[in-house]
Gaussian input, Z-matrix of N, CA and C with variables (Angstrom, degrees):
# hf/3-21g

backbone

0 1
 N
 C     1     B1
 C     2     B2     1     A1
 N     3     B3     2     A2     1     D1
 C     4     B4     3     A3     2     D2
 C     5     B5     4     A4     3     D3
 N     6     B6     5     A5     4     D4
 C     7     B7     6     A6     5     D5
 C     8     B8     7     A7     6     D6
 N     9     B9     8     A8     7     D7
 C    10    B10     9     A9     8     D8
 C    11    B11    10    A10     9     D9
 N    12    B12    11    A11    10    D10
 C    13    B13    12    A12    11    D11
 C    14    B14    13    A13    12    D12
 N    15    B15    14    A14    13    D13
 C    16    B16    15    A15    14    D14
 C    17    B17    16    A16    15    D15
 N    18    B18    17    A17    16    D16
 C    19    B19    18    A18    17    D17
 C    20    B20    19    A19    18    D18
 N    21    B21    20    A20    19    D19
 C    22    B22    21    A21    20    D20
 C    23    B23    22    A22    21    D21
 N    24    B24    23    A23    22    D22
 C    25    B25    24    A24    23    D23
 C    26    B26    25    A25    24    D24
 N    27    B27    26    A26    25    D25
 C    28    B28    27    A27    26    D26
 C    29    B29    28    A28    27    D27
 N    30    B30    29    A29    28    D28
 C    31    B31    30    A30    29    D29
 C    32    B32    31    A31    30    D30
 N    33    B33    32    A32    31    D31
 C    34    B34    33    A33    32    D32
 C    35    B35    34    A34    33    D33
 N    36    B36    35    A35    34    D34
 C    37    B37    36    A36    35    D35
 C    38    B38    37    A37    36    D36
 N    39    B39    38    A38    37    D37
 C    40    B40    39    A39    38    D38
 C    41    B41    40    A40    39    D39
 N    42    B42    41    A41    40    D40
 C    43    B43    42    A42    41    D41
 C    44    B44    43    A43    42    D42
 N    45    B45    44    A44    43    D43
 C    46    B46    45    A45    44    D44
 C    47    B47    46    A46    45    D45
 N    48    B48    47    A47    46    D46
 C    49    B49    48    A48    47    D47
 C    50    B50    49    A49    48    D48
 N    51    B51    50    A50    49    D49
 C    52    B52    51    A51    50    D50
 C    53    B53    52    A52    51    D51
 N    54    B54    53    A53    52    D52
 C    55    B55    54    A54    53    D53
 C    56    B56    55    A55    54    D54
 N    57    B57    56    A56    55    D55
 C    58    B58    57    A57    56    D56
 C    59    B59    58    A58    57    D57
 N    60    B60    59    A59    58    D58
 C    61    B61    60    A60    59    D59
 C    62    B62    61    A61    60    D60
 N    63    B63    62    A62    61    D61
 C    64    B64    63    A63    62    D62
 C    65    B65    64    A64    63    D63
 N    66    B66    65    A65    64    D64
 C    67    B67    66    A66    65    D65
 C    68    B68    67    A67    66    D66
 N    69    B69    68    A68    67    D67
 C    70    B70    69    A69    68    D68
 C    71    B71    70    A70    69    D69
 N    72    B72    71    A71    70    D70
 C    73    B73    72    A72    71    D71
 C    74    B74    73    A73    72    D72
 N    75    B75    74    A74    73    D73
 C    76    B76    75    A75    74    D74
 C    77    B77    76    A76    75    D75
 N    78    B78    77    A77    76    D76
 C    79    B79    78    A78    77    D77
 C    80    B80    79    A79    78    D78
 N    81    B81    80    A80    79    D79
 C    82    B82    81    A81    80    D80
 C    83    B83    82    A82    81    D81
 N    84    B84    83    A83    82    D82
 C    85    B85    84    A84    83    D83
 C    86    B86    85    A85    84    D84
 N    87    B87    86    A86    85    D85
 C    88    B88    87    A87    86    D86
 C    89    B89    88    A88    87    D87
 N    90    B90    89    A89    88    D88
 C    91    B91    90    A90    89    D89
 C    92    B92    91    A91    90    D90
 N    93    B93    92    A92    91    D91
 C    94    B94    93    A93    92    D92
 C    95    B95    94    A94    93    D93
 N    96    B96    95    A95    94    D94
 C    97    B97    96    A96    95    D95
 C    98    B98    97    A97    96    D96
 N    99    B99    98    A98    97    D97
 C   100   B100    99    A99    98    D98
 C   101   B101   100   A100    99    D99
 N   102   B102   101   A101   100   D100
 C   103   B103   102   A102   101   D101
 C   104   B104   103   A103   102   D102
 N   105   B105   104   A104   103   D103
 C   106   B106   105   A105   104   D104
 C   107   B107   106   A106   105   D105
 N   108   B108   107   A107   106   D106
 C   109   B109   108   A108   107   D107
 C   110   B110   109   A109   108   D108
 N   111   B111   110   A110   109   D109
 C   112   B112   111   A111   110   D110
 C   113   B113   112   A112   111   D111
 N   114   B114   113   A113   112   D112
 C   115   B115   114   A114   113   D113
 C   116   B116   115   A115   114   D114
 N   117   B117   116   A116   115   D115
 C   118   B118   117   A117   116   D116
 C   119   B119   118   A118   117   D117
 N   120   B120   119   A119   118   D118
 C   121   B121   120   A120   119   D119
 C   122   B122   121   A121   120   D120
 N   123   B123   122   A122   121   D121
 C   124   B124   123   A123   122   D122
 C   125   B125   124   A124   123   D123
 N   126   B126   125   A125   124   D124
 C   127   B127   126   A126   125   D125
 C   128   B128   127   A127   126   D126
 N   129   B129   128   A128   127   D127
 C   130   B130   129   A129   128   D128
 C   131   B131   130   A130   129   D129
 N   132   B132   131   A131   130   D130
 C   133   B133   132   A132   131   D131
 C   134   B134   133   A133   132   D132
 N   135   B135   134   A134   133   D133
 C   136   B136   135   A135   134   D134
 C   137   B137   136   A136   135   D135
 N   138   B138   137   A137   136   D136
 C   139   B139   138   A138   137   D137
 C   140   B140   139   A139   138   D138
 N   141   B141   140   A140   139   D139
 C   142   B142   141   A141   140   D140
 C   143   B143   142   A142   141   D141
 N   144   B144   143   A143   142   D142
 C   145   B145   144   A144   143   D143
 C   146   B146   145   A145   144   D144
 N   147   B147   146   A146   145   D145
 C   148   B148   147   A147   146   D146
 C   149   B149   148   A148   147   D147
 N   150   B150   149   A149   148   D148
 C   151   B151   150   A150   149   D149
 C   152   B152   151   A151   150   D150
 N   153   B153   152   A152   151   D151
 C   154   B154   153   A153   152   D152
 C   155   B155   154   A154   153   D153
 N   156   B156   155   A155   154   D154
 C   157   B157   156   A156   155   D155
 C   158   B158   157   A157   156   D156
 N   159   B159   158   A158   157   D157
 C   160   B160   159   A159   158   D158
 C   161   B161   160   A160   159   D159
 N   162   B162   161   A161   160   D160
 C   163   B163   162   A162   161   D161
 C   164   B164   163   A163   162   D162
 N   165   B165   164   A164   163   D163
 C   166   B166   165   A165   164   D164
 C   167   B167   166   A166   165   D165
 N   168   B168   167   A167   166   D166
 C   169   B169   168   A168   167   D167
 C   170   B170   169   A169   168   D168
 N   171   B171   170   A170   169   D169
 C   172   B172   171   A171   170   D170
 C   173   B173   172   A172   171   D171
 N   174   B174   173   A173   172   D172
 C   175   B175   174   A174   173   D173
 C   176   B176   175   A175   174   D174
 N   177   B177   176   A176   175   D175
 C   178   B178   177   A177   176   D176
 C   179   B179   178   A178   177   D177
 N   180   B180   179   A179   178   D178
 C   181   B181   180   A180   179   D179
 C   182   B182   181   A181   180   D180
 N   183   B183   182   A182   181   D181
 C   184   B184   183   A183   182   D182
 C   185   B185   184   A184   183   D183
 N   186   B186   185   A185   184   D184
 C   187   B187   186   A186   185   D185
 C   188   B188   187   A187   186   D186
 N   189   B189   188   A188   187   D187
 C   190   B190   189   A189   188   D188
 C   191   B191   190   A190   189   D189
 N   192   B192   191   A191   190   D190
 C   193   B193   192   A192   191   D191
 C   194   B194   193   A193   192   D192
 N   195   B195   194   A194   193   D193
 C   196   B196   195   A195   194   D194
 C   197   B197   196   A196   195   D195
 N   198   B198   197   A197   196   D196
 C   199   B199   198   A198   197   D197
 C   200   B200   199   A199   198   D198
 N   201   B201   200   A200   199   D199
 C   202   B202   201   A201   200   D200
 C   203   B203   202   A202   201   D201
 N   204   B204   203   A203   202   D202
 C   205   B205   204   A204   203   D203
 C   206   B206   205   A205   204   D204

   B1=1.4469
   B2=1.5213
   B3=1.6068
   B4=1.3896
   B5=1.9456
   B6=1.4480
   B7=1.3156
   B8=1.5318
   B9=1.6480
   B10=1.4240
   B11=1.5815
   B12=1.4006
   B13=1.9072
   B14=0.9455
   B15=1.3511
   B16=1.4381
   B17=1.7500
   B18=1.6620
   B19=1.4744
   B20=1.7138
   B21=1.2174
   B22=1.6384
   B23=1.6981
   B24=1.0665
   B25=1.6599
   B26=1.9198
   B27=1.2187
   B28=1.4668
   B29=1.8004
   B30=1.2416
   B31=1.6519
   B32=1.0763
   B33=1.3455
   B34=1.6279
   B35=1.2731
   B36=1.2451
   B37=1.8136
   B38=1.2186
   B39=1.5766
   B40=1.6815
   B41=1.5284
   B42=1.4154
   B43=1.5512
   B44=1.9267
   B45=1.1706
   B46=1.7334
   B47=1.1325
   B48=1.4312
   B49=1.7132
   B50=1.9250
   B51=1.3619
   B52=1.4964
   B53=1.5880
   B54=1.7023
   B55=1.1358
   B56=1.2038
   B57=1.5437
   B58=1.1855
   B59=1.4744
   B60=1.7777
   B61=1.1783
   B62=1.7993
   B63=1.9181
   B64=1.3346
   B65=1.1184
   B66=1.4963
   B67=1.1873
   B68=1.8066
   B69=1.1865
   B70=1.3156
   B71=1.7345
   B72=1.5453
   B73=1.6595
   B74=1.8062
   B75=1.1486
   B76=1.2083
   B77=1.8286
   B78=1.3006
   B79=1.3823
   B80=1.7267
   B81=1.3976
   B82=1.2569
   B83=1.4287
   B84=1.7411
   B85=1.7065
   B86=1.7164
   B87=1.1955
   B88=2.0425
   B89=1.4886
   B90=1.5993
   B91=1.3170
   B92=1.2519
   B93=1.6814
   B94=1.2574
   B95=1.6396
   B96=1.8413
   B97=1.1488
   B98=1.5159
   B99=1.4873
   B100=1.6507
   B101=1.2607
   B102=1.6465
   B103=1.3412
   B104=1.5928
   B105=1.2234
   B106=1.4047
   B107=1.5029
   B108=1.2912
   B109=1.5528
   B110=1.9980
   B111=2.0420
   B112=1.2103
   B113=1.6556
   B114=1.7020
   B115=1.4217
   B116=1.7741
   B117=1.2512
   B118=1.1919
   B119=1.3835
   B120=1.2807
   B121=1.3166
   B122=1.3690
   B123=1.1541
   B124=1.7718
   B125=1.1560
   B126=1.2385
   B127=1.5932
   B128=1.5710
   B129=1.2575
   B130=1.5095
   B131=0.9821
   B132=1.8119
   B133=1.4520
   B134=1.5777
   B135=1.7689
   B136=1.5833
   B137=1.9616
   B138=1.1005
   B139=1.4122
   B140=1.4832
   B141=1.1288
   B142=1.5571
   B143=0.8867
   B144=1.4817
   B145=1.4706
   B146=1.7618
   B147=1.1054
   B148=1.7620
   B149=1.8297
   B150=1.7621
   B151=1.8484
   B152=1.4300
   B153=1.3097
   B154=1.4996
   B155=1.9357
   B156=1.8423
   B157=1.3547
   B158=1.4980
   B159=1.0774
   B160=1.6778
   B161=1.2780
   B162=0.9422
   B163=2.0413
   B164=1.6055
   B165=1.4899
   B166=1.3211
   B167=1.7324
   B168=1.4632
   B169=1.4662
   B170=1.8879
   B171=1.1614
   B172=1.7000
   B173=1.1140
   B174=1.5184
   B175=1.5663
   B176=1.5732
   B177=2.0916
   B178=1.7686
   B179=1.5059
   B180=1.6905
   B181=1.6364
   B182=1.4495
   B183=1.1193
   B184=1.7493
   B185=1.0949
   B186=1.7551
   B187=1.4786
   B188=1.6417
   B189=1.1759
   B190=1.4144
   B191=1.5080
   B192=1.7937
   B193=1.3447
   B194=1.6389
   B195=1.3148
   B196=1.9876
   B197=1.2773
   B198=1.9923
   B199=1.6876
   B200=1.3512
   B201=1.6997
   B202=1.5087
   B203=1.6933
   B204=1.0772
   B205=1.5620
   B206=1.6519
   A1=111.09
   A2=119.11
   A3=96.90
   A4=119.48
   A5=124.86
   A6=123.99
   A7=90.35
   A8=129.58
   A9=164.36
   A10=99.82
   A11=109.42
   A12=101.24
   A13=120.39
   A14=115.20
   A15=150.71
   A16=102.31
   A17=92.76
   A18=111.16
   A19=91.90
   A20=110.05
   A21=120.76
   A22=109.85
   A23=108.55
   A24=105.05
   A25=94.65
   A26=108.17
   A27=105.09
   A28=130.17
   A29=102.49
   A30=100.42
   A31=93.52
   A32=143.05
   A33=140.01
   A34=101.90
   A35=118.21
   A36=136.29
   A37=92.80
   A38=140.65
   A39=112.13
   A40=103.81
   A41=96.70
   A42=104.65
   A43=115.61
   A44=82.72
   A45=83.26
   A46=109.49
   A47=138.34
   A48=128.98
   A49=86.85
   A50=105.51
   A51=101.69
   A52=134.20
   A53=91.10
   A54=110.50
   A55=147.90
   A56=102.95
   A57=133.34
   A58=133.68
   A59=86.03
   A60=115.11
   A61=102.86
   A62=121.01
   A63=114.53
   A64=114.39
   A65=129.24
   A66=140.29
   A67=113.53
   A68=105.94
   A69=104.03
   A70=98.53
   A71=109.78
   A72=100.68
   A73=122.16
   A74=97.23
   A75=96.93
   A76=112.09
   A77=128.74
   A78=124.52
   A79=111.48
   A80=117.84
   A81=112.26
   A82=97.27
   A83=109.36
   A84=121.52
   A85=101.07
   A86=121.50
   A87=103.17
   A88=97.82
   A89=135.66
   A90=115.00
   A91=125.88
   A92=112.03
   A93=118.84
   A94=132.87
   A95=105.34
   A96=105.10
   A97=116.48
   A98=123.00
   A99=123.53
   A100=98.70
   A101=113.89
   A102=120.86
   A103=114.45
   A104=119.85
   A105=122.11
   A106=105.59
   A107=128.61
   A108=140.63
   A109=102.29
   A110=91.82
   A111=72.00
   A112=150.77
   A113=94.32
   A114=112.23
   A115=106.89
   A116=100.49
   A117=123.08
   A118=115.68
   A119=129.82
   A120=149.46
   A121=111.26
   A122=109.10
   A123=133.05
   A124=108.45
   A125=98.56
   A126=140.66
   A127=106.21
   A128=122.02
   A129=129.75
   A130=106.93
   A131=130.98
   A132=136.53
   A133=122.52
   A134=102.85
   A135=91.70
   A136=122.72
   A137=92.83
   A138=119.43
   A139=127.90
   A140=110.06
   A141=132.90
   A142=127.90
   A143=125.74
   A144=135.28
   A145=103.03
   A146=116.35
   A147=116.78
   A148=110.56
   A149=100.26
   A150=78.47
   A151=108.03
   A152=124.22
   A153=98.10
   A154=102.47
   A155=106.34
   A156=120.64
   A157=113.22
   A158=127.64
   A159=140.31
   A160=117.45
   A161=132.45
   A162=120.45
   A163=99.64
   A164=105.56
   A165=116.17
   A166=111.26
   A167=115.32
   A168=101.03
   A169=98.59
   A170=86.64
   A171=104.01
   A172=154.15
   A173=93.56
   A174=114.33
   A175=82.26
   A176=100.00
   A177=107.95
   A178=97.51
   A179=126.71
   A180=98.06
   A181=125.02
   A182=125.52
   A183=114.36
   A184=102.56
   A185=139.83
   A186=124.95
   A187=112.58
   A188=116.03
   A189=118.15
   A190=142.43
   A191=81.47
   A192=99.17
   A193=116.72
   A194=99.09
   A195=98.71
   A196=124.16
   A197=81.61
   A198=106.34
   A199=127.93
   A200=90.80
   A201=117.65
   A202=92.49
   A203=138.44
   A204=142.91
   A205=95.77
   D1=-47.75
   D2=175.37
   D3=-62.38
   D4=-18.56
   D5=168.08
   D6=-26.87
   D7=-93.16
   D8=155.31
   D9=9.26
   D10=-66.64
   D11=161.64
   D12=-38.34
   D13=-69.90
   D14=-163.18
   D15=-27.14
   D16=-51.87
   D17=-158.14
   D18=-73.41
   D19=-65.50
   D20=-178.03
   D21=-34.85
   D22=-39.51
   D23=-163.35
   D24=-82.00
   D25=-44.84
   D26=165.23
   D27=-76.87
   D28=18.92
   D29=155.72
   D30=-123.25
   D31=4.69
   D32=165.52
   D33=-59.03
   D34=-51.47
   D35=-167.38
   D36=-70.83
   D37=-25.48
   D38=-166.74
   D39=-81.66
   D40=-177.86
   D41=174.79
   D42=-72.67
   D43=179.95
   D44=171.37
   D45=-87.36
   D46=-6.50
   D47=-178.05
   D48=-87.36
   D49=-47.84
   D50=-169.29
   D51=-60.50
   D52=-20.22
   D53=152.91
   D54=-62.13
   D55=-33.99
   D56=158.43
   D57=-35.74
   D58=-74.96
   D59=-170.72
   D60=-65.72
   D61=-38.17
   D62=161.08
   D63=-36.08
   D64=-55.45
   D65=-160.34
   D66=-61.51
   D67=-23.94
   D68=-169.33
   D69=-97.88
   D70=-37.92
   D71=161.65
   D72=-49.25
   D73=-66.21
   D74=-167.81
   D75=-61.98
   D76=-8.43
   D77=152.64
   D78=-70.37
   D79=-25.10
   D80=-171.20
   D81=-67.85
   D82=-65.40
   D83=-171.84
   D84=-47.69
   D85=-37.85
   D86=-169.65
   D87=-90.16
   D88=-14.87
   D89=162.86
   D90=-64.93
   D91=-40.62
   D92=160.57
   D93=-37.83
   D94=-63.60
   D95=179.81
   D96=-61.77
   D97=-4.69
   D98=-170.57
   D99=-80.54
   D100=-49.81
   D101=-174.51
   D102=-67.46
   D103=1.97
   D104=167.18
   D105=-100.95
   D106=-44.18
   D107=173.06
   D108=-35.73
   D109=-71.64
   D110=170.32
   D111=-109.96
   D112=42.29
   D113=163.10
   D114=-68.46
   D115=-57.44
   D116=-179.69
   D117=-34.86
   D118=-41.84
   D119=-171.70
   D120=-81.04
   D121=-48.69
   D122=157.45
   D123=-14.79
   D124=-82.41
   D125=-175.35
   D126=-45.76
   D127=-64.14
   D128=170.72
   D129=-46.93
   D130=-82.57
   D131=168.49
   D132=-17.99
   D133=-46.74
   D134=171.83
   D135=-68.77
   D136=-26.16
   D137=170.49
   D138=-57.27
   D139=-36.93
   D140=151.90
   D141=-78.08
   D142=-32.57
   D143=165.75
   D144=-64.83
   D145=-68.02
   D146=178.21
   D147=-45.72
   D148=-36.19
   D149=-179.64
   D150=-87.05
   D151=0.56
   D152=165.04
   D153=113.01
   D154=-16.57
   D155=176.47
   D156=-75.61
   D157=-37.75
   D158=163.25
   D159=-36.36
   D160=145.20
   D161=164.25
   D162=-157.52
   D163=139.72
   D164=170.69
   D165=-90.17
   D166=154.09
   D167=175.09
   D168=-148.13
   D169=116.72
   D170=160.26
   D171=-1.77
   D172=-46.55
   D173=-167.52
   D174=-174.82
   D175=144.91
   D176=-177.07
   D177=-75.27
   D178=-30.57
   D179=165.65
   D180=-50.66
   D181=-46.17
   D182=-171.16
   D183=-86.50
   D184=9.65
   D185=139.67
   D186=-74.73
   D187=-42.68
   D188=160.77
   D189=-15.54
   D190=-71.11
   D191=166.60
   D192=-61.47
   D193=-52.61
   D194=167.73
   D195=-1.47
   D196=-81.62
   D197=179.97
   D198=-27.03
   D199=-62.99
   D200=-147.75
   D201=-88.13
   D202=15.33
   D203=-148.59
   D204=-107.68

């Protein structure tokens, strides 16, 4: 955890453009990693869908009923 300080107290020290400009990386890197998260999920879901574990439902009553079954 202090690594994690460490880092914070030294973008305290940058400028405000540098700050900035962090700011616009680090939105690039967590849009990125989301769009891999939910590739990833994709990927599983289709995976579940082919074994037969997946199910589509019709109407939110007959998911309902599912649940509550």
């Amino acid at each position: 955890m202090k690594k994690f300080a460490d880092i914070v107290e030294r973008v305290k020290d940058l400028s405000l453009e540098e700050k900035e400009d962090l700011h616009v990386i680090l939105d690039y890197i967590l849009a990125e990693e989301r769009r891999n998260e939910i590739l990833q999920h994709h990927k599983e879901s289709l995976g579940e869908l082919k074994s037969g574990k997946l199910k589509f439902y019709s109407s939110p009553g007959a998911l309902l009923k599912t649940i509550y079954s």
